[in-house]
PyMOL CGO cylinders between C-alpha atoms (Angstrom):
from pymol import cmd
from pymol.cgo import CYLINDER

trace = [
    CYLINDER, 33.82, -13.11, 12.13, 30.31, -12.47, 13.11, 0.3, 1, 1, 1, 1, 1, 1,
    CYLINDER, 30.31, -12.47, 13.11, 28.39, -9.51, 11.64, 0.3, 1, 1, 1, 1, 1, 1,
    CYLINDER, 28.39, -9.51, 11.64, 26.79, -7.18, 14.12, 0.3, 1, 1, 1, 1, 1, 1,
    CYLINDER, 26.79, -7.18, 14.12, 23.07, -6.47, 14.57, 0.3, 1, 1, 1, 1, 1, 1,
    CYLINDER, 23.07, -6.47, 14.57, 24.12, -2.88, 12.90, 0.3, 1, 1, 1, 1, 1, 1,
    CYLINDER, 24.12, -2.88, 12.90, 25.84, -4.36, 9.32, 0.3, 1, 1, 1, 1, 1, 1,
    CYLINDER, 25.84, -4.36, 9.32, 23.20, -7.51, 9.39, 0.3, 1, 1, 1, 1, 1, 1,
    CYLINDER, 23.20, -7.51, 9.39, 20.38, -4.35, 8.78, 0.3, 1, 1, 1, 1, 1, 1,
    CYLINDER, 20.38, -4.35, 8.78, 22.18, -2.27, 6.81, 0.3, 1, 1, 1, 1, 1, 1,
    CYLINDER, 22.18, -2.27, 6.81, 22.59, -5.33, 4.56, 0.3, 1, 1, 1, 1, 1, 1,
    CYLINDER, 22.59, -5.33, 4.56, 19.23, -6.49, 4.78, 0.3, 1, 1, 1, 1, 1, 1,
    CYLINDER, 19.23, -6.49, 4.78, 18.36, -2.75, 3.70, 0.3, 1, 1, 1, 1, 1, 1,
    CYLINDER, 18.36, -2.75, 3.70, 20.50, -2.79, 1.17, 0.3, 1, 1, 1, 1, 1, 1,
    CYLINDER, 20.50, -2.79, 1.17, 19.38, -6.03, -1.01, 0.3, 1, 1, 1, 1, 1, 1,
    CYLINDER, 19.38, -6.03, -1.01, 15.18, -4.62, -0.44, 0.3, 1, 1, 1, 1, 1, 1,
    CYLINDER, 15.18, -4.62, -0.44, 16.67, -1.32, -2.27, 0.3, 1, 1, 1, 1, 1, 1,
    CYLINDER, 16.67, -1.32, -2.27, 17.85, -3.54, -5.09, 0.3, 1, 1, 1, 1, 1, 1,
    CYLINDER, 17.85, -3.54, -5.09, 15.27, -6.35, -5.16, 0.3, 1, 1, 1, 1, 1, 1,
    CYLINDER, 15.27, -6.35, -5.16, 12.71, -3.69, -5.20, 0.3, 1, 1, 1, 1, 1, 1,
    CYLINDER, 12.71, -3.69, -5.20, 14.09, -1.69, -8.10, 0.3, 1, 1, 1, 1, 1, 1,
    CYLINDER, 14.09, -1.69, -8.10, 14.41, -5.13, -10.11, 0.3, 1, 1, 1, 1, 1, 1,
    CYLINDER, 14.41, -5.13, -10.11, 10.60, -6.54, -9.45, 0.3, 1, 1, 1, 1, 1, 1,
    CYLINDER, 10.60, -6.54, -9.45, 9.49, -2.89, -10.25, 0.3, 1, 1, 1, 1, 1, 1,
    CYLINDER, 9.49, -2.89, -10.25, 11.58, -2.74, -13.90, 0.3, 1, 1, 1, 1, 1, 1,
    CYLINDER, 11.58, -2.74, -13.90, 11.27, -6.31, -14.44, 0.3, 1, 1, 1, 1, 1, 1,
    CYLINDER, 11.27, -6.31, -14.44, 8.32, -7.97, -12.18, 0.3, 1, 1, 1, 1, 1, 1,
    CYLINDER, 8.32, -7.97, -12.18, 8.72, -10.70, -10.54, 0.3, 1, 1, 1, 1, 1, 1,
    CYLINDER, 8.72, -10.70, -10.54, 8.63, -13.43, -13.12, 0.3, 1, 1, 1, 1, 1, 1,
    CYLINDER, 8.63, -13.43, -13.12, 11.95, -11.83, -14.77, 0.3, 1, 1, 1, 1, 1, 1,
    CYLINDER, 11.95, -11.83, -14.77, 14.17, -11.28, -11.37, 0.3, 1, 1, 1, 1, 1, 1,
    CYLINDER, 14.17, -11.28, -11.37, 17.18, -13.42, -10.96, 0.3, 1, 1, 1, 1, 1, 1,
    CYLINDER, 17.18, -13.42, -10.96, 18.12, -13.56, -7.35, 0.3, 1, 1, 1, 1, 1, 1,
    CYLINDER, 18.12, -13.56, -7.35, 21.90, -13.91, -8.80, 0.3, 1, 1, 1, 1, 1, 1,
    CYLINDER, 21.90, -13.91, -8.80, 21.32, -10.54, -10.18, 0.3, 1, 1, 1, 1, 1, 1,
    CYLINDER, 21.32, -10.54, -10.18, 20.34, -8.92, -6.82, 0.3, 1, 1, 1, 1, 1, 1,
    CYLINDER, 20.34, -8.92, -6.82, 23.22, -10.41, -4.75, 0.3, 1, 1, 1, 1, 1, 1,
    CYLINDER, 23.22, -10.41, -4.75, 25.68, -9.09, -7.42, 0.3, 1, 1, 1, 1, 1, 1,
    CYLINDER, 25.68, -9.09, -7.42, 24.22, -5.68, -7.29, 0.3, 1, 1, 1, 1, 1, 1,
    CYLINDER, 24.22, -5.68, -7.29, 24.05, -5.54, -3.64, 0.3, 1, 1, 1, 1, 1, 1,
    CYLINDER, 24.05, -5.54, -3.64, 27.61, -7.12, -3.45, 0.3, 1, 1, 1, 1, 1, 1,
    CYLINDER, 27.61, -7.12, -3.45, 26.59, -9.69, -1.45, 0.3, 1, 1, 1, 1, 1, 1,
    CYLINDER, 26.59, -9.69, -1.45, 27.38, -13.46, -2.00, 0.3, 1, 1, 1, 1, 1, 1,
    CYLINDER, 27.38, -13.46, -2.00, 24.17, -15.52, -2.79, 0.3, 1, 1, 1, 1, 1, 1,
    CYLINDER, 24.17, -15.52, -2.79, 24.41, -17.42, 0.47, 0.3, 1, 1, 1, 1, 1, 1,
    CYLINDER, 24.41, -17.42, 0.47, 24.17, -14.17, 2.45, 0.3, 1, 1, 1, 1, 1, 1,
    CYLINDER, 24.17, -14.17, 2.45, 20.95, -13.60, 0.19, 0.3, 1, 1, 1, 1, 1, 1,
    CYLINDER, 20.95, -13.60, 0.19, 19.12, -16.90, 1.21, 0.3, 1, 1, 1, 1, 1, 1,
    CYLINDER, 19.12, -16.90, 1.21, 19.96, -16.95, 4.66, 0.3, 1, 1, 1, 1, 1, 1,
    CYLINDER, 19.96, -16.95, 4.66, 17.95, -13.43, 4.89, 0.3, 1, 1, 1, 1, 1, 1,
    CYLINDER, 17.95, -13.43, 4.89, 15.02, -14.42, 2.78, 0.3, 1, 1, 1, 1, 1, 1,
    CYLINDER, 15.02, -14.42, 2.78, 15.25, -17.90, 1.74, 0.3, 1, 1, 1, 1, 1, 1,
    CYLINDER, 15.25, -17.90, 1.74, 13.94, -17.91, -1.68, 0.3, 1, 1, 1, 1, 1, 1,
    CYLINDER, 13.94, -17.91, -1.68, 12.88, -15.64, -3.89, 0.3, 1, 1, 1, 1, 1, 1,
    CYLINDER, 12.88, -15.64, -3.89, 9.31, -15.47, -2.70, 0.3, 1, 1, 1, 1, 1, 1,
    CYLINDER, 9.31, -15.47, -2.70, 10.49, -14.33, 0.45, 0.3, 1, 1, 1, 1, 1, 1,
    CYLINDER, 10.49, -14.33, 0.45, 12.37, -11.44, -0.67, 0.3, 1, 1, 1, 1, 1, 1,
    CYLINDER, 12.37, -11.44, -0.67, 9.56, -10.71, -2.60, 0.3, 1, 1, 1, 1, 1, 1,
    CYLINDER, 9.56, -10.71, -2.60, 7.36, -11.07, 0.31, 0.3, 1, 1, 1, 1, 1, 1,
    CYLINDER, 7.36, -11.07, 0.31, 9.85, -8.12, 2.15, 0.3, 1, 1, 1, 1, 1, 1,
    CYLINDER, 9.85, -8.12, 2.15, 9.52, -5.73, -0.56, 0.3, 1, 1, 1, 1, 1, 1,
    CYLINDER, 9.52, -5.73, -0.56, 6.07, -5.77, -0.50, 0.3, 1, 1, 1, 1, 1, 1,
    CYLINDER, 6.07, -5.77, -0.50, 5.49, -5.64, 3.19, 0.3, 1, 1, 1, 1, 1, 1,
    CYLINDER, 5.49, -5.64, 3.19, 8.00, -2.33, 2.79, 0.3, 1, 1, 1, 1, 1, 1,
    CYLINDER, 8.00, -2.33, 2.79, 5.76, -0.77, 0.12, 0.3, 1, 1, 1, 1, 1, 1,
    CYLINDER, 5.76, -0.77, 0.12, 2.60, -1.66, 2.23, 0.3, 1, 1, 1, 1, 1, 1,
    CYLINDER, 2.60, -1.66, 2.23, 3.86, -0.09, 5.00, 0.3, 1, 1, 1, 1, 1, 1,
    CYLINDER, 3.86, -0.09, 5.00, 5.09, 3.23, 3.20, 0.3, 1, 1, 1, 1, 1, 1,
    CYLINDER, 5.09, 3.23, 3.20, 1.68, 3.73, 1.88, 0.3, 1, 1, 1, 1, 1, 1,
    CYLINDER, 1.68, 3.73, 1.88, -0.04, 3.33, 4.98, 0.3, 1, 1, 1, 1, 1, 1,
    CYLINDER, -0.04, 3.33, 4.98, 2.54, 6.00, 6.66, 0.3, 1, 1, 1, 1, 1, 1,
    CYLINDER, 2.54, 6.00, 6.66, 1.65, 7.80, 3.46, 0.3, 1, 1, 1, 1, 1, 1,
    CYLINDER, 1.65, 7.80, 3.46, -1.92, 8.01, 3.73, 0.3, 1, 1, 1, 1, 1, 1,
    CYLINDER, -1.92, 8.01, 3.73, -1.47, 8.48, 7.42, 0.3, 1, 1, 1, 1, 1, 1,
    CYLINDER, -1.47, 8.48, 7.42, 0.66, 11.82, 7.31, 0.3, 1, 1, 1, 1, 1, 1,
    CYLINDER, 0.66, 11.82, 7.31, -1.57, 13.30, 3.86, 0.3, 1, 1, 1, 1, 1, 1,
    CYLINDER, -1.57, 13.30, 3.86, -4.41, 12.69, 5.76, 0.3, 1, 1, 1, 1, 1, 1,
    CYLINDER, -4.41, 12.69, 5.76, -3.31, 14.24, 9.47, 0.3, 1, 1, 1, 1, 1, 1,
    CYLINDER, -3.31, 14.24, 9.47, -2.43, 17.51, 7.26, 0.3, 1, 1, 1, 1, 1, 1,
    CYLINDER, -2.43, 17.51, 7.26, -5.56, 18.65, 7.61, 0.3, 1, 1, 1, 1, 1, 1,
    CYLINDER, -5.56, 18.65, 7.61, -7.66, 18.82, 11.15, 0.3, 1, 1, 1, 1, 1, 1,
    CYLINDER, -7.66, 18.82, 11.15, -11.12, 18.23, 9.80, 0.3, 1, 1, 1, 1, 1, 1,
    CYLINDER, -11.12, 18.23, 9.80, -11.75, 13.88, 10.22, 0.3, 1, 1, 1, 1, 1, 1,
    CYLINDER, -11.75, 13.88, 10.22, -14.34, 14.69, 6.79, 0.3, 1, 1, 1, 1, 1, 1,
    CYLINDER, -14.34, 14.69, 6.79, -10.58, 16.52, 4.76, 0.3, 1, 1, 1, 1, 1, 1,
    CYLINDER, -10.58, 16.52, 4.76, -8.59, 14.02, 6.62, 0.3, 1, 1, 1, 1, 1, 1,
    CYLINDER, -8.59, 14.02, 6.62, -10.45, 10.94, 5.38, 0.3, 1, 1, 1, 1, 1, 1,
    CYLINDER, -10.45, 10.94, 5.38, -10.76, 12.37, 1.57, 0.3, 1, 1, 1, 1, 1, 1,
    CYLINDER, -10.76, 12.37, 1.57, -7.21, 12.94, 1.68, 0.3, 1, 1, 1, 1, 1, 1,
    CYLINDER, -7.21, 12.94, 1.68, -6.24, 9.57, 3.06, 0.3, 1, 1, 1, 1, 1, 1,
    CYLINDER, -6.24, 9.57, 3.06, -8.37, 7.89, -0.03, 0.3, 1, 1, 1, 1, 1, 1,
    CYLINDER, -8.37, 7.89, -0.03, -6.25, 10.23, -2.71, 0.3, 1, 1, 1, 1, 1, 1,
    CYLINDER, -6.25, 10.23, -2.71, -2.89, 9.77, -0.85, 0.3, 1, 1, 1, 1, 1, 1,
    CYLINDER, -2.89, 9.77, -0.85, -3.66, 6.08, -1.08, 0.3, 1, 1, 1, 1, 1, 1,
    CYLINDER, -3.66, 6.08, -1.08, -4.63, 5.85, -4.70, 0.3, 1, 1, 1, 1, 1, 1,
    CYLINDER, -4.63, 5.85, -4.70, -1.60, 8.34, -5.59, 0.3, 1, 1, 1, 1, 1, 1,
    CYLINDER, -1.60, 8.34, -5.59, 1.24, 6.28, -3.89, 0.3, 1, 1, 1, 1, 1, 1,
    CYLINDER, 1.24, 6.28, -3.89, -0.37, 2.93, -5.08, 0.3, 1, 1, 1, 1, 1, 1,
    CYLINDER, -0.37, 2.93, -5.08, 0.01, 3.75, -8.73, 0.3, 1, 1, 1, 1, 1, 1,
    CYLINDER, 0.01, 3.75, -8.73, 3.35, 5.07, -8.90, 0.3, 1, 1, 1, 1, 1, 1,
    CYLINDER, 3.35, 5.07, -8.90, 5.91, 3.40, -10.96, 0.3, 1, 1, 1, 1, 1, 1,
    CYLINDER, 5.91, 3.40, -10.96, 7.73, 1.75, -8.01, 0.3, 1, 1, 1, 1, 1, 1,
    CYLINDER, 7.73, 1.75, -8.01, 4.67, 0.78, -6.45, 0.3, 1, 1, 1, 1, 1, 1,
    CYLINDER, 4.67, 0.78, -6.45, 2.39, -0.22, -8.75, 0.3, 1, 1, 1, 1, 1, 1,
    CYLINDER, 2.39, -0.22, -8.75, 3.86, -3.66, -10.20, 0.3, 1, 1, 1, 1, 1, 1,
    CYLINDER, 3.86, -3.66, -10.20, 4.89, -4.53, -6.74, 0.3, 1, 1, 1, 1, 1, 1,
    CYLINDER, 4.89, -4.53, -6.74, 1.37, -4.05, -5.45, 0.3, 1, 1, 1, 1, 1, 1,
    CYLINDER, 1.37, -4.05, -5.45, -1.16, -4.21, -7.77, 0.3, 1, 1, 1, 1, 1, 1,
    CYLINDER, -1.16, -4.21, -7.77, 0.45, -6.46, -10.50, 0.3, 1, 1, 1, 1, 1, 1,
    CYLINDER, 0.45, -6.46, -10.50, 2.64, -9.15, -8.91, 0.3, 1, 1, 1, 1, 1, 1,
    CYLINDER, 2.64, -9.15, -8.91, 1.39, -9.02, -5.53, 0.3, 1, 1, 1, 1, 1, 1,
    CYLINDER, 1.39, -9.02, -5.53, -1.97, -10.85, -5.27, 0.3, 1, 1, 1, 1, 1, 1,
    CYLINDER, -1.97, -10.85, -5.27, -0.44, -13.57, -7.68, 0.3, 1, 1, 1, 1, 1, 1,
    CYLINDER, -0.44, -13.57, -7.68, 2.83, -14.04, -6.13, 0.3, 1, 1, 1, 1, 1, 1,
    CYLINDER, 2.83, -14.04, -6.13, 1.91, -14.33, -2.15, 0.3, 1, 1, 1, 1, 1, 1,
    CYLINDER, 1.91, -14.33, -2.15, -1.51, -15.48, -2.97, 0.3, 1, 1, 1, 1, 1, 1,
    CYLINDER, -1.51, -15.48, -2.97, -4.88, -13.50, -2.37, 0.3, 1, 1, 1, 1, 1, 1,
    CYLINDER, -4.88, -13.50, -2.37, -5.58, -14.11, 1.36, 0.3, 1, 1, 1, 1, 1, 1,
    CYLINDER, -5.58, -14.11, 1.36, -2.14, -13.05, 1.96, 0.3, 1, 1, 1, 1, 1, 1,
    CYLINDER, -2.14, -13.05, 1.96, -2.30, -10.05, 0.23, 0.3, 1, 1, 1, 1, 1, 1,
    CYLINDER, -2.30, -10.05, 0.23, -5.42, -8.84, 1.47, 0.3, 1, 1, 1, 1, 1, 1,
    CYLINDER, -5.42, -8.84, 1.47, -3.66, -9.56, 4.90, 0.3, 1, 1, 1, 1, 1, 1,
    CYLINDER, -3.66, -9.56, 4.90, -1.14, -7.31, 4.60, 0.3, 1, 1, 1, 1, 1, 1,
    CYLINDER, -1.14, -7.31, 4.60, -3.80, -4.98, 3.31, 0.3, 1, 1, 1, 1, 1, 1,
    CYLINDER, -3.80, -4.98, 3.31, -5.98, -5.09, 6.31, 0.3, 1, 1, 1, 1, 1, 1,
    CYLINDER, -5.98, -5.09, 6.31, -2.92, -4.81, 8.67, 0.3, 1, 1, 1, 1, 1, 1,
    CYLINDER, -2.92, -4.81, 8.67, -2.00, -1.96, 7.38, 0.3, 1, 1, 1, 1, 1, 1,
    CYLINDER, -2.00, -1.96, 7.38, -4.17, 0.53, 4.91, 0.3, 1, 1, 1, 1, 1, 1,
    CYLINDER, -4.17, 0.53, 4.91, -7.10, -1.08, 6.22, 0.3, 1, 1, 1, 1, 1, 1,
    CYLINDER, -7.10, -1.08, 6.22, -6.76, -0.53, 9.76, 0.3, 1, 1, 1, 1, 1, 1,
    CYLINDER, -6.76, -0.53, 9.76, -6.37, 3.09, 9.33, 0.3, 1, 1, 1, 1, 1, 1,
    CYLINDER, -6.37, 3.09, 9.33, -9.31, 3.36, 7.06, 0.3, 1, 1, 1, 1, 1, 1,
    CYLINDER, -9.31, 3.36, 7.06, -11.13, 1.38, 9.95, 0.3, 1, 1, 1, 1, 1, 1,
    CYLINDER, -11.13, 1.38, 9.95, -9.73, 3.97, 12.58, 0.3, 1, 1, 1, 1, 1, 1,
    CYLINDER, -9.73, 3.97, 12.58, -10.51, 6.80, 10.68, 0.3, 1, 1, 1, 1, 1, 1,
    CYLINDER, -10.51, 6.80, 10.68, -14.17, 6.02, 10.04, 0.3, 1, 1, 1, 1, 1, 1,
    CYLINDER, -14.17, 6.02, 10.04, -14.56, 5.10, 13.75, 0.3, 1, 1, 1, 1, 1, 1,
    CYLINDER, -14.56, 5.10, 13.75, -13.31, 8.23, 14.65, 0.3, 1, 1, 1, 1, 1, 1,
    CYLINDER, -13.31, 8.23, 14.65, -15.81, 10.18, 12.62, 0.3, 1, 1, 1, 1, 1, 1,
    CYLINDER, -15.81, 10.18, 12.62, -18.75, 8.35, 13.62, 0.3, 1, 1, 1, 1, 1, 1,
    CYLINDER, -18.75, 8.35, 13.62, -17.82, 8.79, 17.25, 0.3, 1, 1, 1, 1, 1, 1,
    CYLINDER, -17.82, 8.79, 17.25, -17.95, 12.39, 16.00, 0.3, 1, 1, 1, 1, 1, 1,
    CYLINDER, -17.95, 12.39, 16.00, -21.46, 12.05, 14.65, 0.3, 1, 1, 1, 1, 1, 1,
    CYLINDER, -21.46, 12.05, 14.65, -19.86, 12.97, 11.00, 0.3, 1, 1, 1, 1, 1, 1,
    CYLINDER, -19.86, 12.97, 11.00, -20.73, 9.64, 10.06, 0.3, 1, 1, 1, 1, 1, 1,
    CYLINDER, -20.73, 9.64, 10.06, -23.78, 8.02, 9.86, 0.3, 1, 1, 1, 1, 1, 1,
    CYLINDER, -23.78, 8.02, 9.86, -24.60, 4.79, 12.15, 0.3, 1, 1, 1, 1, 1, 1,
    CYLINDER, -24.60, 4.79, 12.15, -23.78, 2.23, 9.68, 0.3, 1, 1, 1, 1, 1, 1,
    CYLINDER, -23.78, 2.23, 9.68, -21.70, -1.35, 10.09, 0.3, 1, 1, 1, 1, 1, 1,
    CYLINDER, -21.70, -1.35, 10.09, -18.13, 0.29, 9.92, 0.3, 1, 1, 1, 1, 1, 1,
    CYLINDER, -18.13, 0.29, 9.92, -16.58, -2.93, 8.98, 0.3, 1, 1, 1, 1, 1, 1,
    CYLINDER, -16.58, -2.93, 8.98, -18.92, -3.28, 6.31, 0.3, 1, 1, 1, 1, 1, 1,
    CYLINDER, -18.92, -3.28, 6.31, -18.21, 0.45, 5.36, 0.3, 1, 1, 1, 1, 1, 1,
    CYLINDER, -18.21, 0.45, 5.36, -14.16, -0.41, 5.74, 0.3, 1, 1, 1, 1, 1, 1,
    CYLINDER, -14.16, -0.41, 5.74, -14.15, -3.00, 3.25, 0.3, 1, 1, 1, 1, 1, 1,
    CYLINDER, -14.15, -3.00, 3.25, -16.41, -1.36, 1.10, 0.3, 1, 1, 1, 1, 1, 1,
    CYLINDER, -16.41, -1.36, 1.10, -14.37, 1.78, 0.71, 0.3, 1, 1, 1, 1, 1, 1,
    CYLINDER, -14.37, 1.78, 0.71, -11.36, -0.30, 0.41, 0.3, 1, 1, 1, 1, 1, 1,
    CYLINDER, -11.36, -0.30, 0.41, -12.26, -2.07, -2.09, 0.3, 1, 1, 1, 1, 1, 1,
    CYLINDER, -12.26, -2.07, -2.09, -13.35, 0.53, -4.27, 0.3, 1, 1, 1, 1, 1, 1,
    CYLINDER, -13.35, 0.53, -4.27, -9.99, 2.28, -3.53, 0.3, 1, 1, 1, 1, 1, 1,
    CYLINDER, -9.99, 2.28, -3.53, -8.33, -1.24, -4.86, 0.3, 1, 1, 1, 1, 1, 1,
    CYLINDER, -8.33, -1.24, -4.86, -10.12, -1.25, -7.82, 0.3, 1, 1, 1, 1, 1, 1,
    CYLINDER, -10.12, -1.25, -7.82, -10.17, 1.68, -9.03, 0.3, 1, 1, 1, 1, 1, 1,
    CYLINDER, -10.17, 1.68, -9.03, -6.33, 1.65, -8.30, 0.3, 1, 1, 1, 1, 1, 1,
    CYLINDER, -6.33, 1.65, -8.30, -5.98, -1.13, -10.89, 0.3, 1, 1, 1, 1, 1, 1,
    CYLINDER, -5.98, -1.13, -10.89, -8.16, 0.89, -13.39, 0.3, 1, 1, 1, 1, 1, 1,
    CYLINDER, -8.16, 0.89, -13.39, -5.68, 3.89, -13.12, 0.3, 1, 1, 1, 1, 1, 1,
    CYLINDER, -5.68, 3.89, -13.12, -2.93, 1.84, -13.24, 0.3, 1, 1, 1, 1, 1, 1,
    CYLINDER, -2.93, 1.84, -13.24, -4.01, 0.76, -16.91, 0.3, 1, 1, 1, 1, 1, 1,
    CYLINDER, -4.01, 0.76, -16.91, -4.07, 4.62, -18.04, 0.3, 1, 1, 1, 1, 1, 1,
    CYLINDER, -4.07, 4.62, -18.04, -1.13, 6.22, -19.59, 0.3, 1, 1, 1, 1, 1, 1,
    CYLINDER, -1.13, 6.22, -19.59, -2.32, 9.56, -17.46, 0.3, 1, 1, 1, 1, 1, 1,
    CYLINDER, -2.32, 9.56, -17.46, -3.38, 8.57, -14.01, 0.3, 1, 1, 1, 1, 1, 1,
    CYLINDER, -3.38, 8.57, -14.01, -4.37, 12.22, -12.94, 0.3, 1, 1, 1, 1, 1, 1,
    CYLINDER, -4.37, 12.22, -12.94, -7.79, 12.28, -15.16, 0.3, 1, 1, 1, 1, 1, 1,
    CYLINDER, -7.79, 12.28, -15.16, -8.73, 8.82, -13.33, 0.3, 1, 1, 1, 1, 1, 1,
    CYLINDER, -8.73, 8.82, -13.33, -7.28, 9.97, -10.05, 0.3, 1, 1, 1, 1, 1, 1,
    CYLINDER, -7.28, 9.97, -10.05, -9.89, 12.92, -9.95, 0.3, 1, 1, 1, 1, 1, 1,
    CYLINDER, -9.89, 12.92, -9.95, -12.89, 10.66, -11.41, 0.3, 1, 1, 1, 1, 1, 1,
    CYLINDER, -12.89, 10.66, -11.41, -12.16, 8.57, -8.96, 0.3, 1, 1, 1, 1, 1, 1,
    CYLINDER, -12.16, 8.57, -8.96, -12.03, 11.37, -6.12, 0.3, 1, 1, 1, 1, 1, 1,
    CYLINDER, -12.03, 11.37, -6.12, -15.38, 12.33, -7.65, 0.3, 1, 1, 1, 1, 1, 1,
    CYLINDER, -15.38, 12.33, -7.65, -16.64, 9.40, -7.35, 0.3, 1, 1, 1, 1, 1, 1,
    CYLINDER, -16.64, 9.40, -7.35, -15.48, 8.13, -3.88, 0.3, 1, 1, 1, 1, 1, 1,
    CYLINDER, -15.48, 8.13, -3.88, -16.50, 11.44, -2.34, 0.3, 1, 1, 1, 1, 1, 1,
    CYLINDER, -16.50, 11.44, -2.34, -19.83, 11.54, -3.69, 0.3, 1, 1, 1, 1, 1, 1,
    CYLINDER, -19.83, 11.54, -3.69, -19.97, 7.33, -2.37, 0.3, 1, 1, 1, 1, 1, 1,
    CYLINDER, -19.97, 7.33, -2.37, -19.45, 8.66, 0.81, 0.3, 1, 1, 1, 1, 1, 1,
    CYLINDER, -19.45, 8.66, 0.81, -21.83, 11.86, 0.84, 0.3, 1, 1, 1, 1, 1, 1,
    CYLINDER, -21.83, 11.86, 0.84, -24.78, 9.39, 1.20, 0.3, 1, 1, 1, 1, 1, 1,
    CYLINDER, -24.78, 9.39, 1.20, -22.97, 7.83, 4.57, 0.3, 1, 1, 1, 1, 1, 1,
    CYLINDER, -22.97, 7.83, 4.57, -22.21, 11.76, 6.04, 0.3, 1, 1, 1, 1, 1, 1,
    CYLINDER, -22.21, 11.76, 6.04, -24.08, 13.08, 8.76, 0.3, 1, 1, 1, 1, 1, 1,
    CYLINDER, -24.08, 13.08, 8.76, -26.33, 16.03, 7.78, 0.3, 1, 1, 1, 1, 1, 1,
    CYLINDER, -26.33, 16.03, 7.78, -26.40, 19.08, 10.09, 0.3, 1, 1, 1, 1, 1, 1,
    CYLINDER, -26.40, 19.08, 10.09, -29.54, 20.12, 11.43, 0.3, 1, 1, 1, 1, 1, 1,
    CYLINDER, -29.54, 20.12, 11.43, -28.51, 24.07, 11.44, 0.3, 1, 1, 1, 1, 1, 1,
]
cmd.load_cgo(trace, "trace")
């Protein structure tokens, strides 16, 4: 009997809940596919003919952590109506959600290794990236900004915001690195803000 489109997602749904909670508590390296089907109570074929190998269901999991950040950073950020709040907000919301326990090994750890670099940074651009990109747009259209390459300035905030991800990840305490880093990025950006002649 064939499935319909309605139990084919809910299933699908239902083995990224479990693979995710496995490549978070064990990383990727340690996750047995066998493991996830049982959990999920799905046979293994049912497994492979969603995401054909391990890699791929690892590949699903992080495109659904990507994309929670982004929608994340997107709804901290539009909680405030000034684009200077919005886009300071945006940078902690992004740091914050990235080095979470269920996050963090998926994204920062695993990630780059397991789909490779360009991929990664893909998926990066397509999502965090592009709102980042918006954002600063935005605010120079505004005049908050200075004139300066935004892509440049895109990739150059981003960046930072990766990096100093991985260095909080390393802590025991993220919030002491979280506000450095807030300290930091703000006073980064300062030097690209528009200064009012009044």
């Amino acid at each position: 009997m064939r499935r319909s489109k309605s139990e084919t997602h809910e299933t699908i749904q239902l083995l990224l809940k479990v693979a995710r909670t496995h490549f978070t508590d064990k990383g990727y390296a340690n996750t047995a596919l066998e493991e996830v089907a049982d959990e999920a109570k799905v046979t293994r074929g049912a497994l492979y003919h969603h995401f054909k190998n391990k890699q791929g269901l690892f590949l699903a999991v992080l495109e659904l952590v990507q994309t929670e950040i982004a929608d994340r950073v997107e709804q901290e950020a539009t909680s405030s109506e000034d684009p200077w709040n919005q886009l300071l907000l945006g940078c902690r919301a992004f740091i914050t959600a990235v080095v979470e326990p269920q996050n963090k090994r998926i994204m920062l750890i695993d990630g780059p290794s397991v789909v490779g670099w360009e991929a990664w940074r893909e998926m990066d651009e397509q999502n965090s990236m592009t709102h980042l990109r918006e954002q600063l747009v935005l605010m120079q259209e505004q005049e908050i900004l200075k004139p300066v390459p935004v892509d440049a300035l895109t990739h150059a905030l981003s960046g930072a915001l990766n990096e100093c991800s991985l260095w909080i990840a390393q802590m025991p305490e993220t919030a002491g690195g979280l506000q450095e880093t807030m300290d930091v990025i703000t006073g980064m950006l300062e030097g690209f803000r528009m200064k009012s002649l009044t």
